[in-house]
Gaussian input, Z-matrix of N, CA and C with variables (Angstrom, degrees):
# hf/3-21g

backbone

0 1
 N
 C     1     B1
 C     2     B2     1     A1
 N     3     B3     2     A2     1     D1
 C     4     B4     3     A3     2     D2
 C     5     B5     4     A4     3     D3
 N     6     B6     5     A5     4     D4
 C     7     B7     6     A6     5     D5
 C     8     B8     7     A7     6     D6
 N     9     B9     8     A8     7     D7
 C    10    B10     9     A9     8     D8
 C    11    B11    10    A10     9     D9
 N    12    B12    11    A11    10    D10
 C    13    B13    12    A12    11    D11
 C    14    B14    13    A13    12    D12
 N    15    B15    14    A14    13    D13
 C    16    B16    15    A15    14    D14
 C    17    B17    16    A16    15    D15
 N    18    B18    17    A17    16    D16
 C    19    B19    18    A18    17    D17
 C    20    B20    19    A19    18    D18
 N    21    B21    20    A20    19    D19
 C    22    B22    21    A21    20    D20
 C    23    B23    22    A22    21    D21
 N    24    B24    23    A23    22    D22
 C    25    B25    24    A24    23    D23
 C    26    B26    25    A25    24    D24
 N    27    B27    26    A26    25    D25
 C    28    B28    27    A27    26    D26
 C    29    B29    28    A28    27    D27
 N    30    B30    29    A29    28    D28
 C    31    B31    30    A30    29    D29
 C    32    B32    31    A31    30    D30
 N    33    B33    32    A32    31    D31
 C    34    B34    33    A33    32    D32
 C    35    B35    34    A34    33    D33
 N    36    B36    35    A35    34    D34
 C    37    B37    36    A36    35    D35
 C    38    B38    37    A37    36    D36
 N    39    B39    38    A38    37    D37
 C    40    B40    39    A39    38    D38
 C    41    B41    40    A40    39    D39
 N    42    B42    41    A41    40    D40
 C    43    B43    42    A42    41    D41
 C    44    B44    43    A43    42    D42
 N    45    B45    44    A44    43    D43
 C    46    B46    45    A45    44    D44
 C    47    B47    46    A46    45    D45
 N    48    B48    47    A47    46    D46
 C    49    B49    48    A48    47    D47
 C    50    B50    49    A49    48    D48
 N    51    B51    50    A50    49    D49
 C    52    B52    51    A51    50    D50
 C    53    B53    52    A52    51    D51
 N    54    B54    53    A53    52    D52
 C    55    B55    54    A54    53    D53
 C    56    B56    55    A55    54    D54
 N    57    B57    56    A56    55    D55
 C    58    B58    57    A57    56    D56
 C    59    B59    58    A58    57    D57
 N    60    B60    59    A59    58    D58
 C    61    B61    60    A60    59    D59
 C    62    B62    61    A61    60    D60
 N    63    B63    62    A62    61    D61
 C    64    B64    63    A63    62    D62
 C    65    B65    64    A64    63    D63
 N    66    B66    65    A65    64    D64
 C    67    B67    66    A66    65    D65
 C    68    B68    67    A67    66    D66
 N    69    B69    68    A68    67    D67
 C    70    B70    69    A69    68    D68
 C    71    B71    70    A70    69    D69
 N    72    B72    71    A71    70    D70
 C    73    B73    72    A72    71    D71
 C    74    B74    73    A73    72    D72
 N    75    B75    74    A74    73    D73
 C    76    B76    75    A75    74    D74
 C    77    B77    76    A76    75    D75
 N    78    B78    77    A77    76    D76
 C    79    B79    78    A78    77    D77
 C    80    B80    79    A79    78    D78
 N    81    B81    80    A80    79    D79
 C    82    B82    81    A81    80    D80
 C    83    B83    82    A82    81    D81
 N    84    B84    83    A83    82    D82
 C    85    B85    84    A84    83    D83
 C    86    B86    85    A85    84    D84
 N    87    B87    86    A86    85    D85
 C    88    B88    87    A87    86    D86
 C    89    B89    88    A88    87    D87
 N    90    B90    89    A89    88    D88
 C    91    B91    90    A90    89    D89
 C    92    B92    91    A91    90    D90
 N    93    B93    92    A92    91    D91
 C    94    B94    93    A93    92    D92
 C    95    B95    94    A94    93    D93
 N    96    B96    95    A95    94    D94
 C    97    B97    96    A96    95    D95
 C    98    B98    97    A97    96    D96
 N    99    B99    98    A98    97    D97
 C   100   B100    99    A99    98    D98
 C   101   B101   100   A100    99    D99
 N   102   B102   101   A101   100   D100
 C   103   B103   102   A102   101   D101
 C   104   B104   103   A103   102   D102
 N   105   B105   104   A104   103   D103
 C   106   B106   105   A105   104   D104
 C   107   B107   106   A106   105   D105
 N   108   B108   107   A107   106   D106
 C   109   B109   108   A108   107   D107
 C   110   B110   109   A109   108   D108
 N   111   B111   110   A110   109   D109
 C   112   B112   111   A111   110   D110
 C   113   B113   112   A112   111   D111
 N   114   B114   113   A113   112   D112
 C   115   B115   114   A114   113   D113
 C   116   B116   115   A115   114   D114
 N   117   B117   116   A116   115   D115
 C   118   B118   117   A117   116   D116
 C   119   B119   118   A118   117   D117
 N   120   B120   119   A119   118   D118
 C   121   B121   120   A120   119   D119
 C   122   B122   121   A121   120   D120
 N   123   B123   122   A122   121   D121
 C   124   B124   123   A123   122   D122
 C   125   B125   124   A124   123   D123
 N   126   B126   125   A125   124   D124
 C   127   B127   126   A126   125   D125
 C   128   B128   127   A127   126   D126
 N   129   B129   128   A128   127   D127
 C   130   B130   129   A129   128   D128
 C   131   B131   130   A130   129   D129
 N   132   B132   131   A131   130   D130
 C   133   B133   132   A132   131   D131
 C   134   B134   133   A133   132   D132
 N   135   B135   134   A134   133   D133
 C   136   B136   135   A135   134   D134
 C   137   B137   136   A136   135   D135
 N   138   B138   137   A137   136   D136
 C   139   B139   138   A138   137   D137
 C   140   B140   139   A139   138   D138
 N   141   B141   140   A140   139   D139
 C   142   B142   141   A141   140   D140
 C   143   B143   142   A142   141   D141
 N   144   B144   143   A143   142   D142
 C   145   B145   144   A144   143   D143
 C   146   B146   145   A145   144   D144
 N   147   B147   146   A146   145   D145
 C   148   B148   147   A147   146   D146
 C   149   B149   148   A148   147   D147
 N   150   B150   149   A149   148   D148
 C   151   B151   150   A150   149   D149
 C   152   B152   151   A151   150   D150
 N   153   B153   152   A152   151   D151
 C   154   B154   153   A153   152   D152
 C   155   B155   154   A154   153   D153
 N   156   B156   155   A155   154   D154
 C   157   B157   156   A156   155   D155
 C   158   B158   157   A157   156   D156
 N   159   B159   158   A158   157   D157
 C   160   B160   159   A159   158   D158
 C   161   B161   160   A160   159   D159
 N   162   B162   161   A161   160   D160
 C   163   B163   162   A162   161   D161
 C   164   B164   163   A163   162   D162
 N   165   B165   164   A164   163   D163
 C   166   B166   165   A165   164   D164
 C   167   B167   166   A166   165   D165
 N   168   B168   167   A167   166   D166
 C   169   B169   168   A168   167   D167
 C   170   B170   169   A169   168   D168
 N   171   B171   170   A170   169   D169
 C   172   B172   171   A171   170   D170
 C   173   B173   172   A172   171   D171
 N   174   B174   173   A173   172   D172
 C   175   B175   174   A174   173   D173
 C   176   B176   175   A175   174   D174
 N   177   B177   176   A176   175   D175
 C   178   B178   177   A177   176   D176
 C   179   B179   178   A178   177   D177
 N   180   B180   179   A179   178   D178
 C   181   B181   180   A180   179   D179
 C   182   B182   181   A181   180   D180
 N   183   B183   182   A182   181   D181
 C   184   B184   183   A183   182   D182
 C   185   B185   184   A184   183   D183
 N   186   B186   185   A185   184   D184
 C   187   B187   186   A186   185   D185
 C   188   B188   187   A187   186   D186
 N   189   B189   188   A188   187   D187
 C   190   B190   189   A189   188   D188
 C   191   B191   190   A190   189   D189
 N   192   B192   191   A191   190   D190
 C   193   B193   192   A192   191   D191
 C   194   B194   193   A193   192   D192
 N   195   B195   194   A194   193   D193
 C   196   B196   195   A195   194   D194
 C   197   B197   196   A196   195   D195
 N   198   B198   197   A197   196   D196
 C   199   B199   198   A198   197   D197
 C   200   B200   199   A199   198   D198
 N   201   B201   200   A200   199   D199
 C   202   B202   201   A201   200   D200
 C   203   B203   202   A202   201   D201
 N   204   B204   203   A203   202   D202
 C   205   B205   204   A204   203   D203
 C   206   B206   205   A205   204   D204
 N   207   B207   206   A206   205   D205
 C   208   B208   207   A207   206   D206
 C   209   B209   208   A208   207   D207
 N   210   B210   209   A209   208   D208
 C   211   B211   210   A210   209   D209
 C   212   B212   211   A211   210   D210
 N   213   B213   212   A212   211   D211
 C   214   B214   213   A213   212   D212
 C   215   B215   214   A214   213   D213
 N   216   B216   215   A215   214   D214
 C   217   B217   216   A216   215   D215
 C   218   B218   217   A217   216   D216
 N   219   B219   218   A218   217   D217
 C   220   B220   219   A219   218   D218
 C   221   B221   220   A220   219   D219
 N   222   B222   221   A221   220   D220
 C   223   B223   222   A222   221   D221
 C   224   B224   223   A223   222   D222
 N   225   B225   224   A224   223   D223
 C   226   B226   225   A225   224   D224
 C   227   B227   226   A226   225   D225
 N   228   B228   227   A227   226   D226
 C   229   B229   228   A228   227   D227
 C   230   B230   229   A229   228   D228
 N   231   B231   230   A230   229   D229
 C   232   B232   231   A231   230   D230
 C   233   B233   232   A232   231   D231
 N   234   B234   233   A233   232   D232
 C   235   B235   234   A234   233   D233
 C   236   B236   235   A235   234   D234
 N   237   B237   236   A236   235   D235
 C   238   B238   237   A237   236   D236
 C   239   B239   238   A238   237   D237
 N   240   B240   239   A239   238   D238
 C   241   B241   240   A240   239   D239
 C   242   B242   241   A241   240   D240
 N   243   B243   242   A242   241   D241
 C   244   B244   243   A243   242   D242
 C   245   B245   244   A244   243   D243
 N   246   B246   245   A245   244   D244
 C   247   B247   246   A246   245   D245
 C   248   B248   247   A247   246   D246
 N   249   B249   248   A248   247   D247
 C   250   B250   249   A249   248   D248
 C   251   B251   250   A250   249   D249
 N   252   B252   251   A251   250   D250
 C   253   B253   252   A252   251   D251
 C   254   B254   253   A253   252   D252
 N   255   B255   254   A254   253   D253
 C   256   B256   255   A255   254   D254
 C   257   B257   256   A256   255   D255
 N   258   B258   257   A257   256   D256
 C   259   B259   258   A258   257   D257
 C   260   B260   259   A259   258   D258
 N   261   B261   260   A260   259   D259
 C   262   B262   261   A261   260   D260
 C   263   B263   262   A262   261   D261
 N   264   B264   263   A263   262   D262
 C   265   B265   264   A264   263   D263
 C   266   B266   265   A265   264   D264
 N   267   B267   266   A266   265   D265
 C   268   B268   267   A267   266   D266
 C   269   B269   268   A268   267   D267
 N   270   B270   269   A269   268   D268
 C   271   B271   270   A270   269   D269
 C   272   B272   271   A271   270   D270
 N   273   B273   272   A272   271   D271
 C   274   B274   273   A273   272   D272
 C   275   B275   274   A274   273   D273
 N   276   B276   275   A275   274   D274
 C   277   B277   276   A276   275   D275
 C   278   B278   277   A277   276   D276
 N   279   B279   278   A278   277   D277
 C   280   B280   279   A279   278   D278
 C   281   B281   280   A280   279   D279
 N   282   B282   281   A281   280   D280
 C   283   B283   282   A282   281   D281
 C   284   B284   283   A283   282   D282
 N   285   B285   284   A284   283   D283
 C   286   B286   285   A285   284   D284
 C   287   B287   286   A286   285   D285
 N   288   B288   287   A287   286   D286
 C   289   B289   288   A288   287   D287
 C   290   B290   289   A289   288   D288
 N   291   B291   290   A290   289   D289
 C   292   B292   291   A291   290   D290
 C   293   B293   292   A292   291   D291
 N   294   B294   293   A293   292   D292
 C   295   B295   294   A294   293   D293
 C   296   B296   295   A295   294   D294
 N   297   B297   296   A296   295   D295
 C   298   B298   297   A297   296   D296
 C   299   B299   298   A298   297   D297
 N   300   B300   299   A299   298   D298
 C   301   B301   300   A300   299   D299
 C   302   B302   301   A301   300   D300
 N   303   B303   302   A302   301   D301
 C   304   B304   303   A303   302   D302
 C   305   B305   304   A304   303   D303
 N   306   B306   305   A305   304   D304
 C   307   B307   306   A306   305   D305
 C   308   B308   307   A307   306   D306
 N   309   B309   308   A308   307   D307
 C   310   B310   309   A309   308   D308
 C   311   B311   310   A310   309   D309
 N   312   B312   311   A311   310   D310
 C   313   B313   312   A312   311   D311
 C   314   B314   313   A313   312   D312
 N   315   B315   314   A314   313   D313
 C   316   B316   315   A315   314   D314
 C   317   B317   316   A316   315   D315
 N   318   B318   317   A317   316   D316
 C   319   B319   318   A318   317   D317
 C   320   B320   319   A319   318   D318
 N   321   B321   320   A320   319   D319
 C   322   B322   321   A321   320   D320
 C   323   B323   322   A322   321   D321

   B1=1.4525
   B2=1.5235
   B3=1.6368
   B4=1.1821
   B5=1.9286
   B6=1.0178
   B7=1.5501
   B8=1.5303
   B9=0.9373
   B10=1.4878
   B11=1.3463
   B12=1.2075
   B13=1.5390
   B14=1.8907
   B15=1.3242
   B16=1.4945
   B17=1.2971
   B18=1.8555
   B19=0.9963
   B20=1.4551
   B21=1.1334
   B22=1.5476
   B23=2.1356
   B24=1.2885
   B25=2.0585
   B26=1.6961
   B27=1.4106
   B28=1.1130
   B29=1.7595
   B30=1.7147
   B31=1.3978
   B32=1.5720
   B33=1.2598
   B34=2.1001
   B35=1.7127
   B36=1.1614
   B37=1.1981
   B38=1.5977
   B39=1.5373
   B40=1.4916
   B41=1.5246
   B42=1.5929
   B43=1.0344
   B44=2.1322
   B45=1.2967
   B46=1.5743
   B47=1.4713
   B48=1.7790
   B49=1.9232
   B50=1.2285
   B51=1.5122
   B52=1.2036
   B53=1.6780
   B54=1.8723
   B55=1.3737
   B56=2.2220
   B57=1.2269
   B58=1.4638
   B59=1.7428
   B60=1.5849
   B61=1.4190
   B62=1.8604
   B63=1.5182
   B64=1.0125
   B65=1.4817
   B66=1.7943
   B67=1.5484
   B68=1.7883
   B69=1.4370
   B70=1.2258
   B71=1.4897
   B72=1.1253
   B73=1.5241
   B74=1.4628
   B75=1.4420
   B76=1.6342
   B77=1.4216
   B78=1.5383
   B79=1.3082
   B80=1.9926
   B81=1.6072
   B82=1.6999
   B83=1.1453
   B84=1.5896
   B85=1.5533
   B86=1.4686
   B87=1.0920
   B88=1.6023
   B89=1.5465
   B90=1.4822
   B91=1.1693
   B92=1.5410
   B93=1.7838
   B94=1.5419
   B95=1.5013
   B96=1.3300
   B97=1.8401
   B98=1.8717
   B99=0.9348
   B100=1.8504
   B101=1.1736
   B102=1.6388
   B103=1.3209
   B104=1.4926
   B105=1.5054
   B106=1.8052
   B107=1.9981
   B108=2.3246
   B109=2.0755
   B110=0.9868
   B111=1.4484
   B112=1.6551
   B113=1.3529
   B114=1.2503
   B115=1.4775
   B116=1.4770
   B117=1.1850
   B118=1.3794
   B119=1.7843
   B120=1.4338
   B121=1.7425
   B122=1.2497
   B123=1.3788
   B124=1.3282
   B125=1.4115
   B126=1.3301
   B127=1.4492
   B128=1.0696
   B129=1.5788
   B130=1.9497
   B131=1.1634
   B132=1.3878
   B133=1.4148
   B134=1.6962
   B135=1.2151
   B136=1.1504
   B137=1.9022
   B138=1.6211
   B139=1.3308
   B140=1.4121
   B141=1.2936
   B142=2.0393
   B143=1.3987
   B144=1.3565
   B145=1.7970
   B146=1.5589
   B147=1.5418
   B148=1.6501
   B149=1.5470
   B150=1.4252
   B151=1.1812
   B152=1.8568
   B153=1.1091
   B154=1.6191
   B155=1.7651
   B156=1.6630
   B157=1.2185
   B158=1.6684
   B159=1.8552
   B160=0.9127
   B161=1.8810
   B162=1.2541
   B163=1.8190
   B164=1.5084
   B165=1.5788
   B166=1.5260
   B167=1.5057
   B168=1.5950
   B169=1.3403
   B170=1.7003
   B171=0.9880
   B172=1.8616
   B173=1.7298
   B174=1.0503
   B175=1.4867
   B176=1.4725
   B177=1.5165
   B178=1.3736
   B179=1.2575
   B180=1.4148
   B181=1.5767
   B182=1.6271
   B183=1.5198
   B184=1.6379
   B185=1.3118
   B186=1.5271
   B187=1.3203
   B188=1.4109
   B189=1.7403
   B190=1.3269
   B191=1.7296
   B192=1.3660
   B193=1.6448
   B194=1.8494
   B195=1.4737
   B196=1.3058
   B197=1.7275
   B198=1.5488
   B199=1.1918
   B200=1.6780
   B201=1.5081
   B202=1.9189
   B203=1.4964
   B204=1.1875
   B205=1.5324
   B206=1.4836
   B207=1.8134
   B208=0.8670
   B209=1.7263
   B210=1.4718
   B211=1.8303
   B212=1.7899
   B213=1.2174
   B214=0.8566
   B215=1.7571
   B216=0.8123
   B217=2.0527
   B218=2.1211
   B219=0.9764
   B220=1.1648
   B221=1.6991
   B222=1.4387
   B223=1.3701
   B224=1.6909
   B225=2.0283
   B226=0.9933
   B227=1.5477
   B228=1.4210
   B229=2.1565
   B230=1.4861
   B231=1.0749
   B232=1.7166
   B233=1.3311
   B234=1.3450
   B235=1.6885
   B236=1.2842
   B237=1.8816
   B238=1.3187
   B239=1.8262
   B240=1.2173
   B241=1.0772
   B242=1.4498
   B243=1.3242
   B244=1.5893
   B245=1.4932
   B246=1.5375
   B247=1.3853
   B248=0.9865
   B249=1.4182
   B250=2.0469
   B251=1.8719
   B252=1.4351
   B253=2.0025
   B254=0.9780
   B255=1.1932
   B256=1.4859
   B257=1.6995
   B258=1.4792
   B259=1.5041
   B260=1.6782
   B261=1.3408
   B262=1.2075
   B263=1.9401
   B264=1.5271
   B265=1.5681
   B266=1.3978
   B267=0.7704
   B268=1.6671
   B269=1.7271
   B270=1.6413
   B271=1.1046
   B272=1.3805
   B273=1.7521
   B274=1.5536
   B275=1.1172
   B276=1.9012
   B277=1.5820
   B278=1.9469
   B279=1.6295
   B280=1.2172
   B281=1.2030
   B282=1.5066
   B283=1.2090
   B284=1.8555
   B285=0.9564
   B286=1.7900
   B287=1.8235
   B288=1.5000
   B289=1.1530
   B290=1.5740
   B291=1.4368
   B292=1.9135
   B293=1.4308
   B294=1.9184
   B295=1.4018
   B296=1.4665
   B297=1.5178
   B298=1.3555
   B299=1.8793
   B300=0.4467
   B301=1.7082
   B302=2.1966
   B303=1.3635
   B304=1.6736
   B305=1.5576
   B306=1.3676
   B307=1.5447
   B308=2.0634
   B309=0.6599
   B310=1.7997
   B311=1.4624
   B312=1.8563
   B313=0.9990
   B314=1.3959
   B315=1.3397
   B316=1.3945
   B317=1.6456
   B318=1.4746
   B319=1.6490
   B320=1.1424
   B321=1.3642
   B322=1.2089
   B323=1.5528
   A1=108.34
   A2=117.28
   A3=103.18
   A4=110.05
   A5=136.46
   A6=141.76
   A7=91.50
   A8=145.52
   A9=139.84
   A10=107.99
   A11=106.85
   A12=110.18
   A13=109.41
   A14=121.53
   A15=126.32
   A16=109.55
   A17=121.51
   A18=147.55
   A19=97.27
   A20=151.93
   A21=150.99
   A22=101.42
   A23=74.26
   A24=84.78
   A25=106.86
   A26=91.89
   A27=112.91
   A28=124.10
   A29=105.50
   A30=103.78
   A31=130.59
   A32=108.91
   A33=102.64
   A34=85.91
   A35=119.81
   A36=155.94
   A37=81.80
   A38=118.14
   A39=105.82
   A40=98.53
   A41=112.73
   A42=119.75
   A43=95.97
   A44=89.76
   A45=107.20
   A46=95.74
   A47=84.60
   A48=112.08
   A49=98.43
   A50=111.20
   A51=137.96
   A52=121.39
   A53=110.32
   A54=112.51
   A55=120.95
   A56=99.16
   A57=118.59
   A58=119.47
   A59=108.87
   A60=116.64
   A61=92.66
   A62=117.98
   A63=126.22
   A64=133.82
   A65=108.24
   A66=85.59
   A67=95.50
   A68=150.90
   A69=137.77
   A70=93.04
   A71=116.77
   A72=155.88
   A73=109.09
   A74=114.75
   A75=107.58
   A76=119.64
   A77=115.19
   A78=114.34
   A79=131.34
   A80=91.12
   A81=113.34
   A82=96.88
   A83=145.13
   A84=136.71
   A85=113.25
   A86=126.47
   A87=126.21
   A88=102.02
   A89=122.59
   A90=118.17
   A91=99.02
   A92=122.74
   A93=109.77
   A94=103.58
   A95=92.35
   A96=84.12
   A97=108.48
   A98=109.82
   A99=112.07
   A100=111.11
   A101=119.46
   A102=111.73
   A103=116.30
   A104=92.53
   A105=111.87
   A106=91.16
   A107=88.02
   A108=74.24
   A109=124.42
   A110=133.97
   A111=139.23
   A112=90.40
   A113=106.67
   A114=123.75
   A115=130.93
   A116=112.01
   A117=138.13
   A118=94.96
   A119=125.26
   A120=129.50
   A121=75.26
   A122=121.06
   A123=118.20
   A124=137.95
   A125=126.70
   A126=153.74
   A127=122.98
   A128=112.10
   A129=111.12
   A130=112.11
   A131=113.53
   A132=122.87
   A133=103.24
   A134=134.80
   A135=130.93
   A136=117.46
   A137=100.86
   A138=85.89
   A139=101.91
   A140=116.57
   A141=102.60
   A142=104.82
   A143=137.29
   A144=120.04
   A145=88.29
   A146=121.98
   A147=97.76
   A148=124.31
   A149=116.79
   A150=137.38
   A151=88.41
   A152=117.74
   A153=130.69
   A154=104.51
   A155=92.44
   A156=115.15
   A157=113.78
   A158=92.70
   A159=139.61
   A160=114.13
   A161=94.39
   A162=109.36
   A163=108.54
   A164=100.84
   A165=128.57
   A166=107.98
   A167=108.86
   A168=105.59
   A169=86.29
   A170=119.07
   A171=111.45
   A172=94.76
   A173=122.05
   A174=121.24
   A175=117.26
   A176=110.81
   A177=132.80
   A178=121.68
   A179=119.80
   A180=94.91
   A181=101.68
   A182=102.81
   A183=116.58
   A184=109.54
   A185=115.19
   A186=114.32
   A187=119.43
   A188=113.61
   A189=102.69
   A190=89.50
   A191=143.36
   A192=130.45
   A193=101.78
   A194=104.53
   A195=121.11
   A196=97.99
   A197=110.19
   A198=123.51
   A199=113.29
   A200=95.14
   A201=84.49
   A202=108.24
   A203=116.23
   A204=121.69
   A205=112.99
   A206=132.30
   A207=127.71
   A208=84.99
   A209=111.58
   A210=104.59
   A211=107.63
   A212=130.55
   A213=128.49
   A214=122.95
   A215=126.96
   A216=118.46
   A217=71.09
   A218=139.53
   A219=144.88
   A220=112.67
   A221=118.44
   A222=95.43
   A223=121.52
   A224=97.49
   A225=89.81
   A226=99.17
   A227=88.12
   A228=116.46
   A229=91.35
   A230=131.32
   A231=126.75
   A232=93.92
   A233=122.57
   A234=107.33
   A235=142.40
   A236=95.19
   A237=100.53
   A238=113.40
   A239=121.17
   A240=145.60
   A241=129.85
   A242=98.90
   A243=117.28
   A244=103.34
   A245=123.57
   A246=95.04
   A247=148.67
   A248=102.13
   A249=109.83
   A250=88.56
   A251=123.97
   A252=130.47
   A253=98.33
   A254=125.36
   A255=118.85
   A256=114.44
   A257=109.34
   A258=124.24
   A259=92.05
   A260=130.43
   A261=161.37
   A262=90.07
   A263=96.89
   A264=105.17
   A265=129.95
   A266=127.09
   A267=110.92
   A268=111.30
   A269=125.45
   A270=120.93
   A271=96.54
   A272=117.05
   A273=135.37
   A274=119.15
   A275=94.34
   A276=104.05
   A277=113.16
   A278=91.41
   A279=96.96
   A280=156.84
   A281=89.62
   A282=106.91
   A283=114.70
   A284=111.35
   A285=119.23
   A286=102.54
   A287=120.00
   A288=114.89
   A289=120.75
   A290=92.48
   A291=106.63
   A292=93.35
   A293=88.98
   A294=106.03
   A295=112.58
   A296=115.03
   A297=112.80
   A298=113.10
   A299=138.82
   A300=139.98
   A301=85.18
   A302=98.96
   A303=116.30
   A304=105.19
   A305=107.51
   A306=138.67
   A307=102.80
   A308=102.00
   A309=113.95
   A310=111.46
   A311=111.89
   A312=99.92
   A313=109.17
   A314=148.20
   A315=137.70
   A316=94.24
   A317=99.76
   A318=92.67
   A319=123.14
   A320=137.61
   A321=137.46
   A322=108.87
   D1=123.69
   D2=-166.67
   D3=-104.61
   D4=141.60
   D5=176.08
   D6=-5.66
   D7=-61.13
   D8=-154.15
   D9=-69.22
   D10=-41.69
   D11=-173.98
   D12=-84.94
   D13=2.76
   D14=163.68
   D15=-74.33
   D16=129.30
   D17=-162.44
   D18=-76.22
   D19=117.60
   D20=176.51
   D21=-58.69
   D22=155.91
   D23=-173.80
   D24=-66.62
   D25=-52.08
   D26=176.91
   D27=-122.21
   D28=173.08
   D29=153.27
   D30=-95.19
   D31=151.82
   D32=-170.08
   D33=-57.80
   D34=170.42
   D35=-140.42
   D36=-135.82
   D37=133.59
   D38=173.11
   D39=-98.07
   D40=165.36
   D41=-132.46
   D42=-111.40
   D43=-23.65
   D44=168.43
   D45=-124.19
   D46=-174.58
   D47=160.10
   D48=-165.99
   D49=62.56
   D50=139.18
   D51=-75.19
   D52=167.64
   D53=166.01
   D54=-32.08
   D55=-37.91
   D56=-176.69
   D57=-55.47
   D58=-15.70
   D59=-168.12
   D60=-80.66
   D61=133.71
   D62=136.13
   D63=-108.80
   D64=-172.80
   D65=-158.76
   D66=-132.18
   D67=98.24
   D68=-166.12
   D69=-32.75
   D70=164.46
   D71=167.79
   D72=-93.35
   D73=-32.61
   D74=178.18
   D75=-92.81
   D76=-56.56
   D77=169.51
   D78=-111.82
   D79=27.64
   D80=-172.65
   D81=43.14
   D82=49.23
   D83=126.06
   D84=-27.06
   D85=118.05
   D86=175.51
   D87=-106.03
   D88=126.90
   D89=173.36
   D90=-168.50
   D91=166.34
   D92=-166.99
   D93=-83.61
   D94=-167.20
   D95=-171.57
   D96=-89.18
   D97=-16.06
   D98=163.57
   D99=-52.24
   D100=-30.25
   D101=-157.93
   D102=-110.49
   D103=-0.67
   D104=-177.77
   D105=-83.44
   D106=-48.19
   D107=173.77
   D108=-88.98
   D109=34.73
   D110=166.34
   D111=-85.60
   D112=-72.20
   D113=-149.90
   D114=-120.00
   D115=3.58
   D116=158.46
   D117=70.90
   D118=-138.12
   D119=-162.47
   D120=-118.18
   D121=119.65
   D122=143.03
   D123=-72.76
   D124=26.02
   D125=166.00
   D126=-118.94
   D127=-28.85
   D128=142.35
   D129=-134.80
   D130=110.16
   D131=167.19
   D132=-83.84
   D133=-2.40
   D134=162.33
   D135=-51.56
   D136=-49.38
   D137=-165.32
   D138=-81.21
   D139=24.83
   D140=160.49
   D141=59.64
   D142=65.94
   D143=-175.18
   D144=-121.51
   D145=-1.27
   D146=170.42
   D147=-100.55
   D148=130.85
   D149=-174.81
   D150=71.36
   D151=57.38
   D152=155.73
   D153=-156.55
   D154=119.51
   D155=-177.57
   D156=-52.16
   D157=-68.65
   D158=-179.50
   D159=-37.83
   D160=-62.12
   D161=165.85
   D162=-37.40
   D163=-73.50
   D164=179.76
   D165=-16.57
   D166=-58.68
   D167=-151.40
   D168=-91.65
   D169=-24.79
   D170=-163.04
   D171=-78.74
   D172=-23.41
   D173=-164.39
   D174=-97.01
   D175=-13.12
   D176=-158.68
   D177=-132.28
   D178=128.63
   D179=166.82
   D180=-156.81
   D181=173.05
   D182=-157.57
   D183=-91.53
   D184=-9.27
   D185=171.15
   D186=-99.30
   D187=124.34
   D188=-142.70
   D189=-150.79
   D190=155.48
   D191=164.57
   D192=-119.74
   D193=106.40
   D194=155.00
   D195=78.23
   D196=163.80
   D197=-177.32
   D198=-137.92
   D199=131.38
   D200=168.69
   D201=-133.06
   D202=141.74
   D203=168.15
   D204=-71.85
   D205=139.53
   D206=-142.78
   D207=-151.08
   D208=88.14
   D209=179.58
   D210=-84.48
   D211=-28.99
   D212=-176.37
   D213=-122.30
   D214=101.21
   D215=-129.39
   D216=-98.60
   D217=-78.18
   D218=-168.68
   D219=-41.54
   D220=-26.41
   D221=175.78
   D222=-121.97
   D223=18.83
   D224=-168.45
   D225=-121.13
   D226=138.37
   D227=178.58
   D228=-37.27
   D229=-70.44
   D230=-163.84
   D231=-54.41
   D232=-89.26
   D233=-161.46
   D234=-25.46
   D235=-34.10
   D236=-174.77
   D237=-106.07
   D238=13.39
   D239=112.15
   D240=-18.05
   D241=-80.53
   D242=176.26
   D243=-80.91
   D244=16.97
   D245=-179.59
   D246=75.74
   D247=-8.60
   D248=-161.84
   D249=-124.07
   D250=48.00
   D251=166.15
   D252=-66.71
   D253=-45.86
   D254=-144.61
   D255=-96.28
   D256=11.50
   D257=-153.75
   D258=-125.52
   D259=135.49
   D260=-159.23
   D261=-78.54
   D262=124.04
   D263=160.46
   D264=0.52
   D265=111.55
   D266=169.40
   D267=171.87
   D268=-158.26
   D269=-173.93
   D270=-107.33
   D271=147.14
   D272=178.43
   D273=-153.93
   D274=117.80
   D275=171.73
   D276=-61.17
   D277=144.87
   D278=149.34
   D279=-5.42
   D280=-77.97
   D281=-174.89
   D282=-174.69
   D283=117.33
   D284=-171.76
   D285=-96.44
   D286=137.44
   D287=165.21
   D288=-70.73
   D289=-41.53
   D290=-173.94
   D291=-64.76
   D292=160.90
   D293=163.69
   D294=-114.68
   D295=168.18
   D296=172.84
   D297=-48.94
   D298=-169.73
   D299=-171.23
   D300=-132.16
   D301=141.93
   D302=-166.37
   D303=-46.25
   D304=-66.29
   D305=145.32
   D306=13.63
   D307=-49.34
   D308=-148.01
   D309=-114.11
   D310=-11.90
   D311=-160.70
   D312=-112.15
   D313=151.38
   D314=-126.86
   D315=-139.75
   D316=132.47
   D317=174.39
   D318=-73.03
   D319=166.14
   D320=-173.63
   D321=-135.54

């Protein structure tokens, strides 16, 4: 298994909560958009959004309702609530109107 393919501990911490915060479309990762092109979603590195503009904006978006920090995704009532247990530490919107676009979205 090489460094790339290691699951991160956590998610970056966004760095504002300014206009600049977007929100993934797949697993409501909230983080600014520098940090989507540093480091792309660390809960899908499938859809490729780091150092891709293009991804960024199709995968992401700024319209978003409310944010919660989530340190322990497996033992906590909200996460698994919201759905987002199974997704690595970090900050998560609410709730997003958009959907992923067909394009992007991966069978399971």
């Amino acid at each position: 298994m090489s460094a790339e393919d290691v699951r991160p501990e956590h998610a970056q911490i966004p760095t504002s909560f300014g206009h600049e915060l977007r929100a993934c479309l797949r697993c409501r990762l909230v983080k600014t958009y520098d940090q989507f092109m540093e480091q792309g979603c660390e809960n899908c590195p499938f859809l490729e959004m780091d150092r891709d503009h293009e991804n960024i904006v199709n995968c992401t978006t700024p319209n978003f309702t409310g944010i919660i920090s989530v340190m322990d995704p497996g033992r906590s009532w909200a996460a698994r609530w919201l759905r987002i247990g199974k997704f690595i530490p970090g900050c998560y919107t609410l709730a997003v109107a958009e959907q992923l676009p067909e394009e992007y979205r991966v069978a399971t």
